[in-house]
Backbone as numpy.savetxt, mean C-alpha at the origin, in Angstrom:
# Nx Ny Nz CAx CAy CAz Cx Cy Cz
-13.58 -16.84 -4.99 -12.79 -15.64 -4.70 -13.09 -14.55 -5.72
-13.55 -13.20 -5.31 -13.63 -12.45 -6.31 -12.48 -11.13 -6.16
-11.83 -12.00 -7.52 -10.77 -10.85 -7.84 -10.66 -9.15 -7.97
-9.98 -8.47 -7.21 -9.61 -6.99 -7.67 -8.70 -6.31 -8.69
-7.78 -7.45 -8.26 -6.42 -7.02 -9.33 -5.98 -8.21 -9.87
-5.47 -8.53 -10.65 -5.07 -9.48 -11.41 -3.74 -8.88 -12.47
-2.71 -9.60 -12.39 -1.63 -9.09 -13.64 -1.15 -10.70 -14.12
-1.20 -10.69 -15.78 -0.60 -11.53 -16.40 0.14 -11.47 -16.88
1.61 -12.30 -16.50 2.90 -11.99 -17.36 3.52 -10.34 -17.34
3.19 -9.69 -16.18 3.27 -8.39 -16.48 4.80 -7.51 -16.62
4.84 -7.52 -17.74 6.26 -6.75 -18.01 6.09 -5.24 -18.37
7.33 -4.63 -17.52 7.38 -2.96 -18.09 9.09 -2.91 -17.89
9.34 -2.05 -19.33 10.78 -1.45 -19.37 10.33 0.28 -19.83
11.52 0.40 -19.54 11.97 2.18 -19.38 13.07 2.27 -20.45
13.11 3.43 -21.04 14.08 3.99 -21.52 15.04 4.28 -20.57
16.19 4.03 -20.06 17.21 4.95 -19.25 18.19 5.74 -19.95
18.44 5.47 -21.14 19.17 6.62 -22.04 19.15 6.26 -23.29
19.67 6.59 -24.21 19.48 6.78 -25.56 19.72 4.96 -26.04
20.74 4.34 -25.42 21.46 3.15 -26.08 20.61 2.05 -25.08
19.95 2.08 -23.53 19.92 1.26 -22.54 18.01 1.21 -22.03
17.58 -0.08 -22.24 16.40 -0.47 -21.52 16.47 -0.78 -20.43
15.72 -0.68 -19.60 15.82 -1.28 -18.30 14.53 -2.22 -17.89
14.49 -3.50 -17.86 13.22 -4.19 -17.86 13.05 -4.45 -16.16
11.88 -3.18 -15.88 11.78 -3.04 -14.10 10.83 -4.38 -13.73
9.96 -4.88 -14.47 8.80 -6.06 -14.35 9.09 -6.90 -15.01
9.27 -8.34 -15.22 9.47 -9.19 -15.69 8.28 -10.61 -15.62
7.23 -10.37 -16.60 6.20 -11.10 -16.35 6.27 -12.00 -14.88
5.48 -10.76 -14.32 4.84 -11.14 -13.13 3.33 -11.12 -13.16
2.68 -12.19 -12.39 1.67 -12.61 -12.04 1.45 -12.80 -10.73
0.09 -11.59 -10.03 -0.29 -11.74 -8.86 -1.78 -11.36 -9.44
-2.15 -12.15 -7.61 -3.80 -12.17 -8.01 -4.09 -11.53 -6.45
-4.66 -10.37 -6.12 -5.41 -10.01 -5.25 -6.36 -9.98 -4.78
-7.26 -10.63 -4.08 -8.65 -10.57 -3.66 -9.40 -9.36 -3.48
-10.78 -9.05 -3.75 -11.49 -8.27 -3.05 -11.08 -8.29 -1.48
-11.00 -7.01 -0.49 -10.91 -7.09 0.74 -9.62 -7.64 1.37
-8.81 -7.44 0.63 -7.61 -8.75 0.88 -6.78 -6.81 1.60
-5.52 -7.10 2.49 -4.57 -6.15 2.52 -3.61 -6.99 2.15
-2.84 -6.06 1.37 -1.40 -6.57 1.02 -0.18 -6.10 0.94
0.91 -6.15 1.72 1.78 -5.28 1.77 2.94 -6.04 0.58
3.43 -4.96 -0.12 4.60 -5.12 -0.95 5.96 -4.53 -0.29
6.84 -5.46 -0.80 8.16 -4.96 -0.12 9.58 -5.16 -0.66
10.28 -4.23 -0.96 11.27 -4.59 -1.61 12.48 -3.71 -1.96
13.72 -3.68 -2.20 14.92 -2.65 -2.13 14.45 -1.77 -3.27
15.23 -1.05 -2.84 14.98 0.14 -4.28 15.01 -0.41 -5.57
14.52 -0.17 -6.65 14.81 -0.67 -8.05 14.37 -2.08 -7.86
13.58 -2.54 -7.04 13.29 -3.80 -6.92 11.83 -4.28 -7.87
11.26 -2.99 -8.21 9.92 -3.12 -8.98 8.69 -2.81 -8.44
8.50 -2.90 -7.05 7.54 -2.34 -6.19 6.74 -1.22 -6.61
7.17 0.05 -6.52 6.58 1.09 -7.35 6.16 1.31 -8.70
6.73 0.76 -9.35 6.38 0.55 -10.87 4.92 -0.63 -10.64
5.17 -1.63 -9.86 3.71 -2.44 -10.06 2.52 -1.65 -9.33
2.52 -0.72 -8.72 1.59 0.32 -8.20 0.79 1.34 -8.87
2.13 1.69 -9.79 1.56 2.46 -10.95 1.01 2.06 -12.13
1.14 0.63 -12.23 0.70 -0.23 -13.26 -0.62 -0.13 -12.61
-0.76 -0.15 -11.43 -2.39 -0.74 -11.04 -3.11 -0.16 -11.24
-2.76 1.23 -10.95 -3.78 2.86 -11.32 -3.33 3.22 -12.55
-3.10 2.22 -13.53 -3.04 2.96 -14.56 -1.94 4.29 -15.39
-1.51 4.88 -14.39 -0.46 5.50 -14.54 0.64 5.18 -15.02
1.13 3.81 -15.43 1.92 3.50 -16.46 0.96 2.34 -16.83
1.67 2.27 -18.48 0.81 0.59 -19.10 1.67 -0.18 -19.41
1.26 -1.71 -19.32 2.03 -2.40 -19.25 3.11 -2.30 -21.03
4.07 -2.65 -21.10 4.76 -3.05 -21.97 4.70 -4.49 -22.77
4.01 -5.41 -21.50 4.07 -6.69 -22.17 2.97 -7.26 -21.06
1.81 -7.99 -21.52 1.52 -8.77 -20.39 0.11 -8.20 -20.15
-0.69 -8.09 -19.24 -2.06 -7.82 -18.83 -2.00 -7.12 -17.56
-3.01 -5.98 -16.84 -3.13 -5.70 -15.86 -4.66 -5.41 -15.38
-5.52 -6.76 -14.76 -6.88 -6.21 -14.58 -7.30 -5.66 -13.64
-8.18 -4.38 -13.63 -8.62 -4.30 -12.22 -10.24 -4.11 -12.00
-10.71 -5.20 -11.55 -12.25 -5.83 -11.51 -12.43 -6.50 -12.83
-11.24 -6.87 -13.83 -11.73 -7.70 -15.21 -11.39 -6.45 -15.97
-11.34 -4.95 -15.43 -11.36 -4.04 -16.39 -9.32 -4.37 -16.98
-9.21 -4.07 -18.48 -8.27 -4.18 -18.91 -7.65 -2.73 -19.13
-6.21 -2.17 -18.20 -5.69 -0.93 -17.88 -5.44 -0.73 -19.47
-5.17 -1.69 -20.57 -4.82 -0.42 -21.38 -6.37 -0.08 -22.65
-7.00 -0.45 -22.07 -8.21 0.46 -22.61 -9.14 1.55 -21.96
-8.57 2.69 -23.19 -8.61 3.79 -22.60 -10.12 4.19 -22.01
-11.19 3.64 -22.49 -12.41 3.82 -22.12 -12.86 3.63 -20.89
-11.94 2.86 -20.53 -11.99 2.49 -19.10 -11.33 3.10 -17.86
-10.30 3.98 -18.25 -9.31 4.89 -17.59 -9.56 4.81 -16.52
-10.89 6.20 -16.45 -11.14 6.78 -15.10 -11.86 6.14 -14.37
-12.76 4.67 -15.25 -13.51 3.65 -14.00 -12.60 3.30 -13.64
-11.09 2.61 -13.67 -10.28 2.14 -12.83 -9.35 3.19 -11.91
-9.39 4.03 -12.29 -8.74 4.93 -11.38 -9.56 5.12 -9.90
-11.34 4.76 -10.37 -12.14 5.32 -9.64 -12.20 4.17 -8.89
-11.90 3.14 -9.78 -12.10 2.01 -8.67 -11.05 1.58 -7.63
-9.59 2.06 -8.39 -7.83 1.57 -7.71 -7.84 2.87 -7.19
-7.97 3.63 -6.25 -7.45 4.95 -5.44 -6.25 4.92 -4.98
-5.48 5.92 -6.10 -3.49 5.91 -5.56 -3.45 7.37 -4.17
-2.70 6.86 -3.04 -2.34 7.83 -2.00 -0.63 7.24 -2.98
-0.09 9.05 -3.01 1.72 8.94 -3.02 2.37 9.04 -1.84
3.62 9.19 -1.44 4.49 9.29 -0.77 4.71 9.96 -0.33
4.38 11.74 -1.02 4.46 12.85 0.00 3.11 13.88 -0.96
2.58 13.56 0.86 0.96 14.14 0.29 1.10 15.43 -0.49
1.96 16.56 -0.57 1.92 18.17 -0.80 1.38 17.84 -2.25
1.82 16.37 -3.18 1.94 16.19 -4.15 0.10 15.98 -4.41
-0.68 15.59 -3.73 -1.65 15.70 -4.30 -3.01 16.83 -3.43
-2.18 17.64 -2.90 -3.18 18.33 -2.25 -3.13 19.80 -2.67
-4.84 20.22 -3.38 -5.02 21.35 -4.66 -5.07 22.30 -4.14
-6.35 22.29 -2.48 -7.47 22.93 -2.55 -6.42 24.16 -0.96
-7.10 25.06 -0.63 -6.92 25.81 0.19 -7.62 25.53 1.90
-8.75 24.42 1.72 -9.11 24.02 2.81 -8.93 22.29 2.89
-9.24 21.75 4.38 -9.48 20.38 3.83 -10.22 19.81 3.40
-12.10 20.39 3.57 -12.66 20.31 3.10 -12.94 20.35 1.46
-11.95 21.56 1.07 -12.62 21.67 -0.65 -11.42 20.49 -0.93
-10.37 20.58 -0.57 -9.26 19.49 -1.09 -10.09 18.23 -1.52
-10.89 17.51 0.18 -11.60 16.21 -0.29 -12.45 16.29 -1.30
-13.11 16.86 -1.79 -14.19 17.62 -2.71 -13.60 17.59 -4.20
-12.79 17.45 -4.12 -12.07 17.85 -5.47 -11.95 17.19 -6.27
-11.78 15.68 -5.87 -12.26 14.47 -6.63 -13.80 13.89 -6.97
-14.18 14.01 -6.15 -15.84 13.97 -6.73 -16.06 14.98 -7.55
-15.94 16.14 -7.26 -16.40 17.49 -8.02 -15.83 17.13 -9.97
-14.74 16.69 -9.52 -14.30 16.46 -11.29 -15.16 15.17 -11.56
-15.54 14.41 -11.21 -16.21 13.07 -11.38 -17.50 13.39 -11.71
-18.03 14.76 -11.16 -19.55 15.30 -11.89 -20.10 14.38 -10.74
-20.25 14.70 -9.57 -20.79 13.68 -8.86 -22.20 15.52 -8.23
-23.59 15.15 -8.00 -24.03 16.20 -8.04 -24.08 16.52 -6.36
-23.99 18.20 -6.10 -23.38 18.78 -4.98 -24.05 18.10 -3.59
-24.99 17.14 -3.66 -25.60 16.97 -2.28 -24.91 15.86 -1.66
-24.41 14.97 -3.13 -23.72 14.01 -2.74 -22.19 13.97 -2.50
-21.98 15.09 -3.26 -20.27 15.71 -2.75 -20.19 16.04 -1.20
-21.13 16.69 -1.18 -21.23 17.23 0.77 -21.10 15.78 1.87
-22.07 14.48 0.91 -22.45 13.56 1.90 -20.99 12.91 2.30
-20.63 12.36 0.86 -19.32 11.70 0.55 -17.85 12.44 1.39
-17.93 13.70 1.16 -16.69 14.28 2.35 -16.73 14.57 3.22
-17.91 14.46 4.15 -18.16 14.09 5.64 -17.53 12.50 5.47
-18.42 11.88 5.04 -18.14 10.47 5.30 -16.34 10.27 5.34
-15.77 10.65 4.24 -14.21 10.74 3.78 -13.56 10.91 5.27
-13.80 12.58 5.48 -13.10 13.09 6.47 -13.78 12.39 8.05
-14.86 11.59 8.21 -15.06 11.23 9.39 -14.20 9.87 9.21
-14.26 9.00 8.25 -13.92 7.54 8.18 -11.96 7.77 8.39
-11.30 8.86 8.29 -9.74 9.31 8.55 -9.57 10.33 9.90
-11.03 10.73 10.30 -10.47 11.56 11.61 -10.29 12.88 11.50
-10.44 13.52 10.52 -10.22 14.83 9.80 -11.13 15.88 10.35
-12.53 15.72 10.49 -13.31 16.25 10.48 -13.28 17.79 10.87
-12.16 17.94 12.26 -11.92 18.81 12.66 -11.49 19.82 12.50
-10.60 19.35 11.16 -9.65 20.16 10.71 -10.49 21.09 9.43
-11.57 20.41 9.10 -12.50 20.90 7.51 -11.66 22.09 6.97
-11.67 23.17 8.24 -11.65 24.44 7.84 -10.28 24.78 7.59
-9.18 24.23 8.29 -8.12 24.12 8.07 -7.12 24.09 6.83
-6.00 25.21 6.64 -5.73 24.91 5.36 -4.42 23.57 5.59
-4.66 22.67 4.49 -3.64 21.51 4.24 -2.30 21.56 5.09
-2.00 22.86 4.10 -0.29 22.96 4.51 0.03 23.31 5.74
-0.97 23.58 6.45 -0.59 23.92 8.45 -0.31 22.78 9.45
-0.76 21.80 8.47 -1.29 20.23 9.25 0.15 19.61 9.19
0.17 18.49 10.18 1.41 17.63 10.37 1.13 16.98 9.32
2.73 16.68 9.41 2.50 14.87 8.30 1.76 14.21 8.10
1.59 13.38 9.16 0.53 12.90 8.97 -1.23 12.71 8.85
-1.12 14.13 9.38 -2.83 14.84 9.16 -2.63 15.44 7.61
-1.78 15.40 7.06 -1.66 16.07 5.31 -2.16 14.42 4.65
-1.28 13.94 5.28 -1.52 12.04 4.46 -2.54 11.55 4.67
-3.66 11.74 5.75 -5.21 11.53 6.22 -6.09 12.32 5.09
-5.61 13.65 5.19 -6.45 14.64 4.28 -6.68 13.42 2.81
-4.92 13.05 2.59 -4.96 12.52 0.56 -5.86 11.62 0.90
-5.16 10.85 1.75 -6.65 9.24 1.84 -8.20 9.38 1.74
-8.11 11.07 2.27 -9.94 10.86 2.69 -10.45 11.81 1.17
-9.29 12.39 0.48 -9.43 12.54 -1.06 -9.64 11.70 -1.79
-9.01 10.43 -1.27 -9.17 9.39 -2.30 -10.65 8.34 -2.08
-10.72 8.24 -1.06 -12.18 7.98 -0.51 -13.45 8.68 -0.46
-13.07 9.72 -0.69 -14.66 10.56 -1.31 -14.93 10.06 -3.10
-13.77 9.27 -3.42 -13.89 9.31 -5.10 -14.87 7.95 -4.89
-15.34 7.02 -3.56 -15.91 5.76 -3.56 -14.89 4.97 -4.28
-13.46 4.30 -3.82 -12.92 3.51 -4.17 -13.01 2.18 -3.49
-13.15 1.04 -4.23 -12.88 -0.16 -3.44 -11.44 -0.61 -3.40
-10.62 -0.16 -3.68 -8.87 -0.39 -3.76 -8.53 0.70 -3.24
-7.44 0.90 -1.82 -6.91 2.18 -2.01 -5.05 1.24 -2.59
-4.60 1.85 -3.19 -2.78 1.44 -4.06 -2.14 2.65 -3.06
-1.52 2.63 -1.96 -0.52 3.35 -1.40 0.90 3.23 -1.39
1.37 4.32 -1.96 2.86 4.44 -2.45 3.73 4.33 -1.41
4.24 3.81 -0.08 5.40 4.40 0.59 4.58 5.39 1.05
3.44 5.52 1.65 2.94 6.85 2.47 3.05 7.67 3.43
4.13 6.42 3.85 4.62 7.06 5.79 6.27 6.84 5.55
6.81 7.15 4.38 8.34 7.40 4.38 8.61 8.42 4.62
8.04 9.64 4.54 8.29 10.95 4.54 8.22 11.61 6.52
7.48 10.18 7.10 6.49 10.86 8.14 7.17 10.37 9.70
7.24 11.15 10.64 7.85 10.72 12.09 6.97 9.43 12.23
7.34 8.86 13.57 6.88 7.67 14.12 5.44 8.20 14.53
5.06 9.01 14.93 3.39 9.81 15.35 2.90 9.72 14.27
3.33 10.37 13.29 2.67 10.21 11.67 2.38 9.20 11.04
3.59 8.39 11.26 3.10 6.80 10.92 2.34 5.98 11.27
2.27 6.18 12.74 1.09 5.32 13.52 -0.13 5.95 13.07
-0.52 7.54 12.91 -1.42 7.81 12.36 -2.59 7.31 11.24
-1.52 6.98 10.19 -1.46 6.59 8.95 -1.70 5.14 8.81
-1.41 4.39 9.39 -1.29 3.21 9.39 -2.63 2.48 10.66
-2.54 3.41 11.29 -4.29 2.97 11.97 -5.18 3.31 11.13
-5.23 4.64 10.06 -6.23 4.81 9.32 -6.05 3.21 8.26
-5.03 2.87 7.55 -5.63 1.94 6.61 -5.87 0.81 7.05
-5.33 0.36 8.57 -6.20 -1.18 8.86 -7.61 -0.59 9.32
-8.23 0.32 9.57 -9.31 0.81 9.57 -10.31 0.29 8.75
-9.87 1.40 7.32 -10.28 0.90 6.18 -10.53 -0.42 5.83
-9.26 -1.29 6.04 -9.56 -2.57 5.44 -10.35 -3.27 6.18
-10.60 -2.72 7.42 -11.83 -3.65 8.20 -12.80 -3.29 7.75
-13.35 -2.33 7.37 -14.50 -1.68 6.65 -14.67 -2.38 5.46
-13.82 -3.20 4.72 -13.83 -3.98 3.39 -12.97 -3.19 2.75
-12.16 -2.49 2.46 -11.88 -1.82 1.72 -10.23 -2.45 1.31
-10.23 -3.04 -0.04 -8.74 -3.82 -0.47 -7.83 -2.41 -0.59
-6.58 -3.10 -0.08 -5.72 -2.42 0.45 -3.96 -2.86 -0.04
-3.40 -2.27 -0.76 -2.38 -2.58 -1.78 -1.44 -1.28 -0.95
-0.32 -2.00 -0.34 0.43 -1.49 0.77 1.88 -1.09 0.43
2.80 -0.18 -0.02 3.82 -0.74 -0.68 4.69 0.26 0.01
5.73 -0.89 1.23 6.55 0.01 2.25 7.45 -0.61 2.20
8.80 -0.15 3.14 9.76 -0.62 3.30 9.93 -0.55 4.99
8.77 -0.29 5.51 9.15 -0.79 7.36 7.85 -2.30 7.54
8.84 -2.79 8.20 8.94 -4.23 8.35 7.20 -4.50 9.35
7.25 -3.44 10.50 6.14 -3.09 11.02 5.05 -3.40 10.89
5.12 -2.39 9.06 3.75 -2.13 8.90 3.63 -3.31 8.41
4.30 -4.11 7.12 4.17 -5.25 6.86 3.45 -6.17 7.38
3.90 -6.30 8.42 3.34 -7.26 9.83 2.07 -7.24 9.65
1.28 -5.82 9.57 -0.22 -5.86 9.55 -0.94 -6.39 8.71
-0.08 -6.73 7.56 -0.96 -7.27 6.29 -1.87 -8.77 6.55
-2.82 -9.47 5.68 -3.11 -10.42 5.50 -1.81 -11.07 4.74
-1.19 -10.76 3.71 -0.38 -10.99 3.19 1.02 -10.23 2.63
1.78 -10.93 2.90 3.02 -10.47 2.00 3.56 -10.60 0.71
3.82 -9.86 -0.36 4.36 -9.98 -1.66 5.49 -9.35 -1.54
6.84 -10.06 -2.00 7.95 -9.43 -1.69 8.74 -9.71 -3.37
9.22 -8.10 -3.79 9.99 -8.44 -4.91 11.26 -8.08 -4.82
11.79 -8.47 -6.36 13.40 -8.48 -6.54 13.86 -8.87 -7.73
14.29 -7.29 -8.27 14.82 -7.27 -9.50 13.92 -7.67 -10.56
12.49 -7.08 -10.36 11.38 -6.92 -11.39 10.89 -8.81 -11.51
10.76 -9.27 -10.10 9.94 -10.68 -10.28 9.53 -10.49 -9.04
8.48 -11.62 -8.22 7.85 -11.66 -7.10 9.13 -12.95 -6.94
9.69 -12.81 -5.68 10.99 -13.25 -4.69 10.07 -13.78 -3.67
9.14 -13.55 -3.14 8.43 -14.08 -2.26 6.94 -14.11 -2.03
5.80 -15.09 -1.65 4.42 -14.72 -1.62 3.84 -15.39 -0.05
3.22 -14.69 0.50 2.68 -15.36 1.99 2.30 -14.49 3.17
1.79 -15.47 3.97 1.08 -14.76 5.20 2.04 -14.34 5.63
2.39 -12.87 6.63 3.45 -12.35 7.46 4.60 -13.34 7.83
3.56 -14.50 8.93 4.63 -15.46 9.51 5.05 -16.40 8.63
4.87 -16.70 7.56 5.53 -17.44 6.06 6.86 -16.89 6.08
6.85 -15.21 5.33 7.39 -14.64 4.70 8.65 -14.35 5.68
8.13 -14.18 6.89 9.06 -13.20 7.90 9.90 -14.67 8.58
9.65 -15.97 8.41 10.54 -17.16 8.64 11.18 -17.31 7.80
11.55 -16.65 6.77 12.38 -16.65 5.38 13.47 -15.75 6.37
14.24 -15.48 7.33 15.18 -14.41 7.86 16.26 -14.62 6.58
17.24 -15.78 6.33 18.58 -15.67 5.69 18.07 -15.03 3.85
17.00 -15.74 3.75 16.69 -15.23 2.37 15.99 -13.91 2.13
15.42 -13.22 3.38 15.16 -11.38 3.26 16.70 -10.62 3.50
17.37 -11.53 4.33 18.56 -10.87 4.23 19.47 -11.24 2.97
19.27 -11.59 2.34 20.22 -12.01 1.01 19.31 -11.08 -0.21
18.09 -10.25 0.29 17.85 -9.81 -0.68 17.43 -8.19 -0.16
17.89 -7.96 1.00 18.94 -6.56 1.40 17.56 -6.64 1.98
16.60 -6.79 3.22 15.57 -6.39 3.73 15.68 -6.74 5.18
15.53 -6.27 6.16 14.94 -6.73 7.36 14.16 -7.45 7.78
13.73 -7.58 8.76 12.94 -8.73 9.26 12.55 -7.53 10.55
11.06 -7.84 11.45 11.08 -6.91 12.75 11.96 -7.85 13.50
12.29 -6.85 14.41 13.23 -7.05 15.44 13.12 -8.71 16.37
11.78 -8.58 17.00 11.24 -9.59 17.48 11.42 -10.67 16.75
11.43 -10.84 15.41 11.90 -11.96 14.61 12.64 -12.01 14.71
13.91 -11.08 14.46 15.14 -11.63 14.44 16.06 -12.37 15.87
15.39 -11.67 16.51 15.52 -12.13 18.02 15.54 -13.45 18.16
14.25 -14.06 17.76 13.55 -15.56 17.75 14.21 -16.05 16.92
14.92 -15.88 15.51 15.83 -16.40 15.28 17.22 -16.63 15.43
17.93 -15.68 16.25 18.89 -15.87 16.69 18.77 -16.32 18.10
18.08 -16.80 18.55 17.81 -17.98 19.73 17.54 -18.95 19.44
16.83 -19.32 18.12 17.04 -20.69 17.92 18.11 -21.27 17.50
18.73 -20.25 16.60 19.99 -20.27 16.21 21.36 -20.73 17.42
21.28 -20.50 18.56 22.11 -20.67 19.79 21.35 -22.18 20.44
20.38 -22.56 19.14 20.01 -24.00 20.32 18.77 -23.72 21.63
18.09 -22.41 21.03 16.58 -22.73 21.92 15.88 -22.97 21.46
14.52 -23.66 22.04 13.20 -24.18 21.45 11.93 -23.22 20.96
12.69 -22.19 20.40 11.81 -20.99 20.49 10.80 -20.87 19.04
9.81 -20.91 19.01 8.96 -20.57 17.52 9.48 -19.53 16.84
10.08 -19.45 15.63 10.48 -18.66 14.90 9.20 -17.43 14.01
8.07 -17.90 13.91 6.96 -17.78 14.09 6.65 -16.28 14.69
7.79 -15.45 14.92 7.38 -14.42 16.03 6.72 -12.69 15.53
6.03 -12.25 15.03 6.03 -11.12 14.64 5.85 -9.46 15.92
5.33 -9.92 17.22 4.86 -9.12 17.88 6.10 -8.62 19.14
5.89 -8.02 20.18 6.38 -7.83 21.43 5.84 -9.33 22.10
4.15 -8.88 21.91 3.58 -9.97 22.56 3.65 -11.46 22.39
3.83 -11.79 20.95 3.72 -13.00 20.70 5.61 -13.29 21.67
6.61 -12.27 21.21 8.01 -12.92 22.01 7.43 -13.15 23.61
6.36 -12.01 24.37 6.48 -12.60 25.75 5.51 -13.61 26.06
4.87 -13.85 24.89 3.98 -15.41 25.58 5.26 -16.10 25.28
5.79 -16.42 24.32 6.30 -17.54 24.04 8.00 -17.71 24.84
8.45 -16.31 25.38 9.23 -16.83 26.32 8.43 -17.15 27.88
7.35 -16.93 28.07 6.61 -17.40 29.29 6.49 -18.91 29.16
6.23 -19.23 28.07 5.60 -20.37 27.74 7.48 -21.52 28.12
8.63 -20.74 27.29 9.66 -21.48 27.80 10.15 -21.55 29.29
9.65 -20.38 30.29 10.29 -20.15 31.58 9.18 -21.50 32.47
């Protein structure tokens, strides 16, 4: 298995006021694969976001290790290879979009990277074709929907040549059109190879992952494939989360005494498997 991310023991606290720490990570240890998607999930203050920002570097750990490709986040020499290698999309794109077109926007990260101009041109075609953008080049940012603003950051962050994209909550801000948008672009990506560090709170997108990491109260609360994680119903609900619908369904029918696979994440998987009971 060749590792992307790796954290040992990883602890981070905050100042919250003059007298009070707040320890958001509590030596945690996860190991991510190259090519792997992984969705994180968890209540507010649960630690989720803070281990995101640990990944790109944007905070350092307090206690503990954070590698990404073996590179160690708190050496500084290494900064911008891991930034270049972990590509952060935030939560509401306005926050990372510079430029006046979409074109110079994608550009903007290579261009600081000293990457030379023939290969800036190649790289934000590629960006803006691999998200769907293309059309828009000329377009300024801020005219675009939601979710064509959140395509633009991704295909910013993909002109930088990242093998990690770390996405914050990217489609909280965004209608159900926006989201589907957004969320076809990164299983896209990850079919393309591209490791994929997912960190939402709709149950949905979850679903799409290879895997689930679920925290609580600055520890990992849960680790597993979708249908692992999402047969945990009484223990996501004891730790304030949902389950998709279709699951809960399948569990409250078995719950009444049917023979139903709990197992359920889809529409489809509920109508084979009530075909399969009729």
């Amino acid at each position: 298995m060749t590792k992307m991310i790796e954290t040992i023991d990883l602890v981070y606290e905050y100042q919250k006021d003059e007298d009070e720490r707040i320890m958001a990570l509590k030596k945690v240890g996860l190991k991510v694969k190259k090519g792997e998607f992984v969705a994180i999930l968890g209540h507010n203050g649960s630690g989720k976001s803070t281990l995101a920002k640990l990944m790109n570097a944007i905070y350092l750990p307090s206690g503990g290790k954070v590698y990404i490709k073996n590179m160690d986040t708190t050496n500084e020499e290494k900064i911008w290879e891991i930034r270049r290698t972990a590509g952060m999309v935030f939560q509401n794109p306005d926050n990372q979009i510079v430029a006046t077109t979409v074109e110079e926007d994608v550009a903007f990260g290579p261009e600081n990277l000293g990457v030379a101009p023939k290969e800036i041109r190649e790289r934000v075609e590629g960006a803006m074709k691999a998200v769907g953008i293309d059309e828009f080049r000329k377009k300024s940012p801020h005219l675009l929907s939601g979710g064509q603003k959140q395509r633009v950051a991704i295909a910013g962050v993909l002109a930088m040549k990242p093998e990690c994209i770390i996405l914050d909550e990217p489609t909280a801000m965004l209608d159900p059109s926006g989201r589907k948008e957004v969320m076809d672009t990164i299983v896209k990506l990850n079919k393309e190879g591209i490791t994929v560090i997912h960190i939402t709170h709709f149950m949905d997108e979850a679903v799409k992952a290879d895997r689930i990491v679920v925290m609580d109260n600055g520890n990992i609360a849960l680790d597993g494939k979708p249908k692992d994680v999402f047969s945990n119903v009484d223990r996501l609900k004891q730790l304030g989360l949902d389950v998709p619908q279709v699951t809960l369904l399948a569990h409250e029918l078995k719950n009444e005494g049917i023979a139903i696979s709990e197992n359920i994440l889809t529409v489809d998987e509920m109508v084979n498997e009530l075909c399969r009971l009729l």
